[in-house]
C-alpha positions as semicolon CSV with decimal commas, in nm:
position;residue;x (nm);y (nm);z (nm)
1;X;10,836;5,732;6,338
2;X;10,778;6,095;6,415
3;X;10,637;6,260;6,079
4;X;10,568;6,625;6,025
5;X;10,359;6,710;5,735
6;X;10,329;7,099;5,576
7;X;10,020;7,172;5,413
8;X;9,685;7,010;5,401
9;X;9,572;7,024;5,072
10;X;9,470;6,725;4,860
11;X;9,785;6,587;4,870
12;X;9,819;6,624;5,233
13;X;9,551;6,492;5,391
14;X;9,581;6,179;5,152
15;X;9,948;6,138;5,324
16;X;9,783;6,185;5,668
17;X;9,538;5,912;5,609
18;X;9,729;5,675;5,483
19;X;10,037;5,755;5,731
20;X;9,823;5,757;6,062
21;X;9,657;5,431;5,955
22;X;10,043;5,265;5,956
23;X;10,108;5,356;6,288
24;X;10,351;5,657;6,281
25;X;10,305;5,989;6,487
26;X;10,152;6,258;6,253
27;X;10,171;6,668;6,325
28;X;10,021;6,894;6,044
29;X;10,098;7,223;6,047
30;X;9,888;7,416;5,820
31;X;9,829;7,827;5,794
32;X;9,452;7,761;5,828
33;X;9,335;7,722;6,138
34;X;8,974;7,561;6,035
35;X;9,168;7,291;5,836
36;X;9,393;7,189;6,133
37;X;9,085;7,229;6,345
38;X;8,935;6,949;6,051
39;X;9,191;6,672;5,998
40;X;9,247;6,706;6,401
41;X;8,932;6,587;6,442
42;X;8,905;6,353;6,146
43;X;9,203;6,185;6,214
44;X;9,439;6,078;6,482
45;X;9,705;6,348;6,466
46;X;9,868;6,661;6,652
47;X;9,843;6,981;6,459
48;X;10,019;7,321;6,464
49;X;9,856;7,652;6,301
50;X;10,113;7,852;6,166
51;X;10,415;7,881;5,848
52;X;10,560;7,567;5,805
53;X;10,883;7,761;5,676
54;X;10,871;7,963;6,024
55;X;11,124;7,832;6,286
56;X;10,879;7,870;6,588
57;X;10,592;7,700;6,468
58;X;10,852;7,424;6,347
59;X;10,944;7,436;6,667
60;X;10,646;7,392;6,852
61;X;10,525;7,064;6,547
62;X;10,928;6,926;6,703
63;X;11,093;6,923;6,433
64;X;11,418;6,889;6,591
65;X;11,349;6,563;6,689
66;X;11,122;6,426;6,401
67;X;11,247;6,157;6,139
68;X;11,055;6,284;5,855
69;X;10,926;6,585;5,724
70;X;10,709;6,633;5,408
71;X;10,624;6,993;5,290
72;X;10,309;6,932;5,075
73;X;10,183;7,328;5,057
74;X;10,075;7,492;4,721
75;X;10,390;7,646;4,718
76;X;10,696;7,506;4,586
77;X;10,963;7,763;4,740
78;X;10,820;7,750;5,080
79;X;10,817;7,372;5,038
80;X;11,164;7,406;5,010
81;X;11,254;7,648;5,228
82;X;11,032;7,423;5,515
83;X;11,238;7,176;5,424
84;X;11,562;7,377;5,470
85;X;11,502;7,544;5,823
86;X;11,387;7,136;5,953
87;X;11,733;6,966;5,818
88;X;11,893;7,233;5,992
89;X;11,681;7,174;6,336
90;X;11,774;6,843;6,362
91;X;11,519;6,688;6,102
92;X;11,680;6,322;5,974
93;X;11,509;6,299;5,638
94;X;11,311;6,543;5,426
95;X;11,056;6,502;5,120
96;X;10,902;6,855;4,961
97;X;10,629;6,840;4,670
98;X;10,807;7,056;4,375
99;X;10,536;7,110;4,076
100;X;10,724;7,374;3,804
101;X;10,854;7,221;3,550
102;X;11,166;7,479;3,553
103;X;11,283;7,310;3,860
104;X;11,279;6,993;3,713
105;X;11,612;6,946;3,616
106;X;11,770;7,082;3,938
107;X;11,653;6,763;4,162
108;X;12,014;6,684;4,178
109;X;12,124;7,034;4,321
110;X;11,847;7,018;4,615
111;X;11,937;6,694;4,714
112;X;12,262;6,748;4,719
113;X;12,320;7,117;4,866
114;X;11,956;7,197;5,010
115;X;11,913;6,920;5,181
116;X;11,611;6,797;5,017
117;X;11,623;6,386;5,047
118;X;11,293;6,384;4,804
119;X;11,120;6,541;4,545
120;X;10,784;6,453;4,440
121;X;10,600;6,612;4,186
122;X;10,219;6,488;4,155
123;X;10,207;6,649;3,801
124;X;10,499;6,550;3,640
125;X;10,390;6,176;3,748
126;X;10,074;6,215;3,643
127;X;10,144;6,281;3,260
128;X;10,391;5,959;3,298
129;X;10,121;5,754;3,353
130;X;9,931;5,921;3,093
131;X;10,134;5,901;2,838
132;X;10,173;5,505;2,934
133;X;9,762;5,473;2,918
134;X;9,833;5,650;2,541
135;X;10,097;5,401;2,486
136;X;9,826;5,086;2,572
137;X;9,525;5,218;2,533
138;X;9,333;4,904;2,604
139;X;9,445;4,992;2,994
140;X;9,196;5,145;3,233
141;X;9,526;5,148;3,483
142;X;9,896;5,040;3,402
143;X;10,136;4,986;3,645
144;X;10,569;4,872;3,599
145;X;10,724;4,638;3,806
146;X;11,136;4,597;3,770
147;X;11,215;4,883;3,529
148;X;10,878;4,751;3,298
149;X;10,975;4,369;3,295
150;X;10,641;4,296;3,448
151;X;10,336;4,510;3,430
152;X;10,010;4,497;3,625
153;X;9,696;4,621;3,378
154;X;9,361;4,679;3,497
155;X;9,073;4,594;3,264
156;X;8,688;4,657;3,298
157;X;8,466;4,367;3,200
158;X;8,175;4,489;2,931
159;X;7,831;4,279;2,893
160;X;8,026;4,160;2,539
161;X;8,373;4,090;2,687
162;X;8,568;3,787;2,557
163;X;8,634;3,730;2,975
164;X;8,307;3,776;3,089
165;X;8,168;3,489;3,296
166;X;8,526;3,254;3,246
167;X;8,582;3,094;3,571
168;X;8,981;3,212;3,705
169;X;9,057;2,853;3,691
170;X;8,992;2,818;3,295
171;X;9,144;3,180;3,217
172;X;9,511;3,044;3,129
173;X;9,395;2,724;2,912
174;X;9,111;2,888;2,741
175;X;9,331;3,249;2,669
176;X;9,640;2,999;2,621
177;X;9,840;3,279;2,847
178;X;10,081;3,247;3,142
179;X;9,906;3,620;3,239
180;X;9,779;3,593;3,647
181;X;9,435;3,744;3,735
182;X;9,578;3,930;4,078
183;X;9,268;4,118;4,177
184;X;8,915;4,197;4,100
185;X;8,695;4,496;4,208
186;X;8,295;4,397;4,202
187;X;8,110;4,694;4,326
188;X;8,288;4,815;4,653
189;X;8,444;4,490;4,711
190;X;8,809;4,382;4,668
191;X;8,903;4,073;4,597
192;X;9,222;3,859;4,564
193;X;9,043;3,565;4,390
194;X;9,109;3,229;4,361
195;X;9,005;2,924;4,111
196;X;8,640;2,896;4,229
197;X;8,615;3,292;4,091
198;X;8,420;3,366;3,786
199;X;8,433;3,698;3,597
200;X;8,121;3,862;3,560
201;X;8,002;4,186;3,403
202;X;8,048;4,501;3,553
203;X;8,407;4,390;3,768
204;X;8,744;4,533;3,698
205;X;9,039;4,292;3,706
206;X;9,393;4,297;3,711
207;X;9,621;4,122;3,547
208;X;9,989;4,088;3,609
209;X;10,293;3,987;3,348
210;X;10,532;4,042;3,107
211;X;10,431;4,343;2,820
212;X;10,487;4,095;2,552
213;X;10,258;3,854;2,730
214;X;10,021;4,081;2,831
215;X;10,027;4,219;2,445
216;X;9,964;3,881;2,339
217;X;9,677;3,794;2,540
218;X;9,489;4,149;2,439
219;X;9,518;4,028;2,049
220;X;9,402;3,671;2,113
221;X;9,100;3,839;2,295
222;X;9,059;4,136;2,078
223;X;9,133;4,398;2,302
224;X;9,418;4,587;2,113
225;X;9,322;4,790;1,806
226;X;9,507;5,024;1,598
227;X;9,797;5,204;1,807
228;X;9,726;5,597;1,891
229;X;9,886;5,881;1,686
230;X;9,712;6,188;1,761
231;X;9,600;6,337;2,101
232;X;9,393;6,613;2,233
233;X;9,478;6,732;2,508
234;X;9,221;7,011;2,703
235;X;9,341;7,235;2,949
236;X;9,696;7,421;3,015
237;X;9,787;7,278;3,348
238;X;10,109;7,108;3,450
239;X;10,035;6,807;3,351
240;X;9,942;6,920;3,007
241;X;10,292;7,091;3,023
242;X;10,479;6,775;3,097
243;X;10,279;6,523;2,877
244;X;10,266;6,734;2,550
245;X;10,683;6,748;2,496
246;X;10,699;6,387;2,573
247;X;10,408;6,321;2,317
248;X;10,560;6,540;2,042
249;X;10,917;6,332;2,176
250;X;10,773;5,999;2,064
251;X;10,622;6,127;1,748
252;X;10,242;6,195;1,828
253;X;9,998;6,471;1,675
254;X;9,912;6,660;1,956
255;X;9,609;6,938;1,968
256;X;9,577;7,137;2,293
257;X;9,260;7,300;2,353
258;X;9,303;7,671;2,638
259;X;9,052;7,889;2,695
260;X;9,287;8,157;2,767
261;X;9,399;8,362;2,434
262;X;9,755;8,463;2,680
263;X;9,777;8,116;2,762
264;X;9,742;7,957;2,442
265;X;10,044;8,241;2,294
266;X;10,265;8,087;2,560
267;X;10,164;7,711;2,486
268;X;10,201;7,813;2,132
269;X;10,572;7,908;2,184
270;X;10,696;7,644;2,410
271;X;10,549;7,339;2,168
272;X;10,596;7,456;1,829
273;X;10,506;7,138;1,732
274;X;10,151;7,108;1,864
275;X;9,892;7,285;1,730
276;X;9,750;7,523;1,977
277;X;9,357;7,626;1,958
278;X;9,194;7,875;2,152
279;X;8,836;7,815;2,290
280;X;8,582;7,674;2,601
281;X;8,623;7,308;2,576
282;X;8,308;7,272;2,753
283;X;8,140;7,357;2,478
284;X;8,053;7,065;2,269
285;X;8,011;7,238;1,946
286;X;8,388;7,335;1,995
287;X;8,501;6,984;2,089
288;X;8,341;6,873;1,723
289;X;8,453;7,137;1,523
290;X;8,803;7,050;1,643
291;X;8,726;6,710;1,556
292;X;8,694;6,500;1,879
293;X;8,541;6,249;1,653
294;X;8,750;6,026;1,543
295;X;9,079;6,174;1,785
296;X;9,253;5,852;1,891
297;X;9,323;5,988;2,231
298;X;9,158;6,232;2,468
299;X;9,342;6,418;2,744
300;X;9,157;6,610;3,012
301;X;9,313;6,871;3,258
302;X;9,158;7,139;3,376
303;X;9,163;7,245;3,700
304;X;8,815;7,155;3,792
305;X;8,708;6,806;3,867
306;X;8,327;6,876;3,727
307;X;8,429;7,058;3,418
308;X;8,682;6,742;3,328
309;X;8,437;6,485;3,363
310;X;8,151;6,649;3,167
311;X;8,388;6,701;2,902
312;X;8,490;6,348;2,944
313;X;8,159;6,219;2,910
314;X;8,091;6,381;2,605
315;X;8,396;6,261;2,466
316;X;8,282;5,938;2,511
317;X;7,946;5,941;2,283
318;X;8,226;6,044;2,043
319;X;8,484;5,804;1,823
320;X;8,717;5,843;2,054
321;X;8,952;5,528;2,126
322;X;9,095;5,660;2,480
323;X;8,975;5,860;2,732
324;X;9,208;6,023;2,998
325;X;9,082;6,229;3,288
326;X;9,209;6,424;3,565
327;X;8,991;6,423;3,875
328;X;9,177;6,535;4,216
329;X;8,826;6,395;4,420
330;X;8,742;6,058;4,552
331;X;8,380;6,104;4,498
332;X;8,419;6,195;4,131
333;X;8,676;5,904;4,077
334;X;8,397;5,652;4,165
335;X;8,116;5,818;3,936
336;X;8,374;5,808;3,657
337;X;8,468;5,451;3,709
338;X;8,091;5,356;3,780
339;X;8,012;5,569;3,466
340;X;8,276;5,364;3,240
341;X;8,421;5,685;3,113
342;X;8,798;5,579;3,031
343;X;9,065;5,610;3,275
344;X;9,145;5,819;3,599
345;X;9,458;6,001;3,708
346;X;9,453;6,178;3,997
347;X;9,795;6,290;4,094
348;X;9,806;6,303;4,500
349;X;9,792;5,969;4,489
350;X;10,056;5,870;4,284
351;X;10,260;6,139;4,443
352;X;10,123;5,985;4,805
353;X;10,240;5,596;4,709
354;X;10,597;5,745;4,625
355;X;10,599;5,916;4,999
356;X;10,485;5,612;5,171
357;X;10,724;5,346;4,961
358;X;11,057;5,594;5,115
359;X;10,848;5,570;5,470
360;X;10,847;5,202;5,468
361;X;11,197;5,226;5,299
362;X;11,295;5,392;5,635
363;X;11,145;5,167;5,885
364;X;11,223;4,877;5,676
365;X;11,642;4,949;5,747
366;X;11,589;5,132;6,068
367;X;11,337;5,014;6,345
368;X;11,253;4,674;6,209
369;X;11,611;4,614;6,072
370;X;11,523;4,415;5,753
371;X;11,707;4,422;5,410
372;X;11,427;4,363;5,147
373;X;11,349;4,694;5,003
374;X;11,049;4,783;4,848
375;X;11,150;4,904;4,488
376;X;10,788;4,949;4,386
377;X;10,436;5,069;4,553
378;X;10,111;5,143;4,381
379;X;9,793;5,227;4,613
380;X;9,524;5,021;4,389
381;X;9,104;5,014;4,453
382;X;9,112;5,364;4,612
383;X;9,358;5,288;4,879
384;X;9,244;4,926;4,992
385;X;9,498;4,722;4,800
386;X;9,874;4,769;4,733
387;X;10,094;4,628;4,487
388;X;10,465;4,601;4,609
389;X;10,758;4,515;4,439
390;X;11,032;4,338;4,732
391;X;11,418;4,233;4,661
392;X;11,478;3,868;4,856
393;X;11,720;3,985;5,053
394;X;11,988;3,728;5,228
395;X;11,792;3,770;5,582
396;X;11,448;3,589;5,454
397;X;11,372;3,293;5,580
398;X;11,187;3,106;5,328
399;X;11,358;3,060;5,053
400;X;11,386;2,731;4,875
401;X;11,055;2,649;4,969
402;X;10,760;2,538;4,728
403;X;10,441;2,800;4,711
404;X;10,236;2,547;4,792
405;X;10,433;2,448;5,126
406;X;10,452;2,849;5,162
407;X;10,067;2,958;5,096
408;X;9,961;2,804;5,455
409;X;10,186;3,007;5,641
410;X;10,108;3,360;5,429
411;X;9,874;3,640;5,548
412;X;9,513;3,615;5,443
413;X;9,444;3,809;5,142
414;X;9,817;3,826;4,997
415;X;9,908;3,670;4,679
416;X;10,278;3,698;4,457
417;X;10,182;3,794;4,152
418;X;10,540;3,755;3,950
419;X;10,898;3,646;4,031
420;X;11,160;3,821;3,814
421;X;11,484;3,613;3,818
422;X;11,804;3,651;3,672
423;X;11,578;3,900;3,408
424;X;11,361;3,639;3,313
425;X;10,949;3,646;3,459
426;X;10,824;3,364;3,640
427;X;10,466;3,289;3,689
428;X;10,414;3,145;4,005
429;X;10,306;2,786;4,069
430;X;10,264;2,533;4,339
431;X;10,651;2,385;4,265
432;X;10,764;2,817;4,233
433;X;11,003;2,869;4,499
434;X;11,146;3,196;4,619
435;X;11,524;3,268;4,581
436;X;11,769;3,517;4,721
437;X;11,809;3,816;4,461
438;X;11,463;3,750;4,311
439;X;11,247;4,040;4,278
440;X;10,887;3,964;4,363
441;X;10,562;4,110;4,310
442;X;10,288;4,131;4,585
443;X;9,958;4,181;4,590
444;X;9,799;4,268;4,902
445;X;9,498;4,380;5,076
446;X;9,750;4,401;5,408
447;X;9,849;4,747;5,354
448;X;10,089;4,804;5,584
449;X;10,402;4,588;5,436
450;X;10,745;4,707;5,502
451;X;10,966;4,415;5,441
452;X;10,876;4,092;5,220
453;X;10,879;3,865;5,549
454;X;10,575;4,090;5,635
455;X;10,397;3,833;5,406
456;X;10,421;3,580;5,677
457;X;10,172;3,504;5,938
């Protein structure tokens, strides 16, 4: 497919990597002529300097003859309007990143008389996931498969962990659980394990099944605690703006921490319900007279990457039971991770799996001319594993067959991690077969799937 992308910002250049490596012509047309000079170079794509909203440079990127544009640019309204002047070139399908919460409740309206065939907003699925994280706090990462029948949860093994050193093979009998270890990461390696694998200190896994199984195999192994009622929550951004009313919603105590006396007078009135201080988070002696010590949840979202995980890390000599941080950088992600401080969010890439799942959506029903949609993708491991979520559609060619008699002919390094049928979970086995209207699971370090005979060699 042709794709045009607006803007190169964070959430840009994450959709050009991904969507060059799958094959698809990429243009970026960016106002910055040193930043298309950059991902020009970096990457194998065409770029245009210029407005994306302007009609000559969309011109010159062809979008009259492109099949997707995505208008990524700091600016929602010229997202929009981008948007707007391609449908009317002759773009087929647009996809512009809207952020203010104002617009939220207009999605309908764009799609329907602007044009707009997507809306993603990085921010407003950020503080989903964060309030699910707050919901399970035992999570590092927590994923939902078929409208939260199955979940995939990623743990991090401690030098005390009930798992640590179990052999895959004994996991089920000795946790008496029908939960599937999908994936481990040890170190910078990825790895879709098998029977022979042992757990050892240090990895993260992830584990795939129902919430009520998954809830019952974190009590037998002492991983669930008391539940979360009060949050903290430092720094006024977006996603603070989002995740505090749905917080307050479902009957937390929220605290929000602003520097900015303005600021925290406008927080103040739109959450009468929080409580609202004003002061530099970064300093600790703040953070403790506020009472970090002993908060059952801590929220970090500043603007800057740094600032968040400092504050972060000094959360964490504190009693505090989860620890939630917003870092934008790939660099920063790892120290975090490496540094065992809580969980990540980092919003272009939630907002980036969303793009590429409609992408594969397209190619799926138009150039390859298969019928199993993908429902669900989450980019896992920074990028080098996916998690997909397929319908068996009436066109695949394998159902009725055992796993077993189906593993041989699957693509190294792909495993189904659940089978939802009829409502009910199934956890795969040897005599598991595959039927038409199941929804299945994948887990995949091939991660370019469009269509759930893709699996296949």
């Amino acid at each position: 497919m042709n794709v045009i992308i607006v803007g190169n910002g964070s959430v840009g250049e994450n959709l050009i990597d991904f969507i060059s490596q799958e094959g698809h012509s990429v243009t970026v047309i960016d106002e910055d002529s040193a930043e298309v000079t950059k991902v020009v170079n970096k990457y194998d794509v065409f770029g245009v300097c210029g407005n994306g909203a302007s009609v000559s440079v969309q011109k010159e990127a062809g979008a009259q003859n492109c099949d997707v544009i995505i208008a990524v640019t700091p600016g929602d309204e010229l997202n929009l309007l981008s948007c707007m002047i391609a449908k009317q070139l002759g773009a087929k399908h647009t996809i512009a990143r809207v952020r203010d919460p104002r617009y939220l409740k207009q999605t309908g309206f764009m799609s329907s008389y602007l044009g707009i065939d997507m809306i993603v907003n990085p921010d407003f699925e950020a503080a989903r996931e964060t309030a699910r994280l707050i919901r399970f706090p035992a999570a590092i990462k927590l994923e939902k498969f078929a409208q939260g029948q199955v979940e995939m949860v990623e743990i991090h093994i401690g030098k005390n962990h009930p798992l640590c050193d179990l052999p895959i093979i004994d996991f089920k009998s000795k946790c008496n659980t029908n939960a599937l270890i999908c994936m481990a990461e040890r170190g910078d390696e990825v790895i879709i394990p098998g029977g022979d694998f042992v757990i050892r200190e240090g990895d993260s896994i992830f584990i795939t099944a129902s919430r009520k199984d998954i809830t019952d195999l974190f009590v037998r192994i002492g991983l669930i605690g008391k539940q979360i009622k009060d949050v903290m929550i430092i720094g006024s951004d977006r996603i603070s703006r989002y995740l505090a009313p749905a917080l307050l919603g479902d009957g937390f105590r929220v605290k929000m921490i602003e520097q900015n006396a303005a600021v925290c007078e406008e927080l103040a009135e739109l959450f009468p319900k929080a409580t609202v201080i004003c002061g530099n988070a970064s300093d600790p002696d703040v953070l403790d007279d506020e009472g970090i010590d002993g908060t059952g949840a801590c929220v970090v979202t500043t603007p800057n990457d740094q600032t968040n995980l400092l504050i972060s890390m000094f959360a964490s000599t504190r009693k505090v039971d989860k620890i939630i941080t917003k870092i934008t950088s790939p660099t920063l992600a790892k120290l975090s991770d490496s540094a065992g401080v809580g969980s990540n969010v980092t919003p272009h890439l939630l907002s980036s799996a969303k793009v590429l799942r409609y992408l594969r959506g397209l190619a799926n029903k138009g150039e390859k001319g298969y019928k199993s949609e993908i429902r669900t993708l989450y980019k896992l491991a920074d990028g080098k594993v996916e998690a997909l979520e397929f319908d068996v559609a009436d066109d695949f060619e394998f159902t009725g067959i055992a796993l077993r008699d189906l593993n041989p002919k699957l693509k190294k390094n792909i495993l189904i991690g659940a089978i939802i049928r009829e409502g009910a979970v199934i956890y795969p086995h040897g005599n598991t077969t595959l039927e038409f209207s199941d929804r299945v699971v994948v887990i995949t370090k091939v991660t370019n799937l469009c269509d759930l005979g893709d699996i296949i060699a």
